[in-house]
C-alpha positions as CSV (number, residue, x, y, z in Angstrom):
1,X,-12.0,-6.2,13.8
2,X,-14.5,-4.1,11.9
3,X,-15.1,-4.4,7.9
4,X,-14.7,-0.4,7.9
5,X,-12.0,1.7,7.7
6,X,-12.4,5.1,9.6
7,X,-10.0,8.0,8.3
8,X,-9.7,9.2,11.7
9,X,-8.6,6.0,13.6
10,X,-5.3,5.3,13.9
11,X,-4.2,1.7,13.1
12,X,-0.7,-0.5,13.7
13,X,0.9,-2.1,10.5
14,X,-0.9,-5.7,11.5
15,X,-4.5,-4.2,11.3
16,X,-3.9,-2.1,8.2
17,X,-2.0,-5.6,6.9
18,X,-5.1,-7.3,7.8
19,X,-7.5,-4.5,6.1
20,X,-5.3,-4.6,2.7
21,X,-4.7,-8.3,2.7
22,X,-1.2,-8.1,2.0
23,X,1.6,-9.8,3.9
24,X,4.2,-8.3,6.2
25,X,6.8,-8.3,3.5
26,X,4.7,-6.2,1.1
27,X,3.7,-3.9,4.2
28,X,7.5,-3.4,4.4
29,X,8.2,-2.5,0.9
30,X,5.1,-0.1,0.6
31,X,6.1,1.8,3.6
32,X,9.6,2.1,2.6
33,X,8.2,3.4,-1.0
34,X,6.2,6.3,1.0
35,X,2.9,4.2,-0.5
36,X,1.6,3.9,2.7
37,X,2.8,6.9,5.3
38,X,3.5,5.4,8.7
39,X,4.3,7.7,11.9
40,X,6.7,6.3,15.1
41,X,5.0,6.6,18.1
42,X,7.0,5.4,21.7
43,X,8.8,3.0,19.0
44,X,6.1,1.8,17.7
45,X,4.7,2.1,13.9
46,X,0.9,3.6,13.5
47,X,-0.9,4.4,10.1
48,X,-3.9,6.2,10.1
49,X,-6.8,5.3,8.4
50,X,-7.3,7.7,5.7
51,X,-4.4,6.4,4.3
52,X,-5.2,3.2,4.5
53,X,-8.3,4.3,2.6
54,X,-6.0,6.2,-0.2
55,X,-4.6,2.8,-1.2
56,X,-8.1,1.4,-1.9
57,X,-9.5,4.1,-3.4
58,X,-10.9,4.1,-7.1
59,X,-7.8,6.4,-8.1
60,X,-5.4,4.5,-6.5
61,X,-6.2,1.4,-8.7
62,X,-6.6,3.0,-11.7
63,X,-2.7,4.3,-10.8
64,X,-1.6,1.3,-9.8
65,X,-3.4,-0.2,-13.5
66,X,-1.0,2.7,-15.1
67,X,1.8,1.7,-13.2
68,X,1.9,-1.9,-14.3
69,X,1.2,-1.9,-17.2
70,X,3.8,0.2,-17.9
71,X,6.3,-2.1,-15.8
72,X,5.0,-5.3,-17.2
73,X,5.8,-3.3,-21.3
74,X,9.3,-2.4,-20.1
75,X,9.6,-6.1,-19.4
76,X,8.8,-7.2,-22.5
77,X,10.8,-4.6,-24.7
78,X,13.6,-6.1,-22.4
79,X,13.2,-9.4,-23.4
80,X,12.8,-9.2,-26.8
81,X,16.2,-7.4,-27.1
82,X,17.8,-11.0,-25.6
């Protein structure tokens, strides 16, 4: 498999799992989010690339930083109230 991601190749869930490093599970939940689109072709899932390459873009991390942060606040507000 090639190191580069081309926005105009399509890809199955495994490859883009392999290019994000993420595990089937997590593939699962970001699909089902809308994080990563995924069309059905003959039954079969296929991403392309240029939304494999939104997910690693600068943006997207400093979105996902937001994000977290956020989450990992609410967190602790909700444990302090126990």
């Amino acid at each position: 498999m090639s190191d580069e991601i081309k926005p105009e190749k399509i890809y199955t869930p495994k490859e883009a799992r392999d290019f994000l490093k993420i595990s089937e599970s997590t593939m699962k939940r970001m699909l089902k989010a809308g994080v990563i689109k995924a069309y059905k072709v003959s039954g079969q899932y296929r991403i392309w690339g240029r939304d494999i390459l939104k997910i690693v873009s600068s943006e997207a991390v400093i979105k996902g930083d937001r994000v977290y942060l956020t989450v990992k606040e609410k967190i602790k507000n909700t444990i302090k109230k126990w």
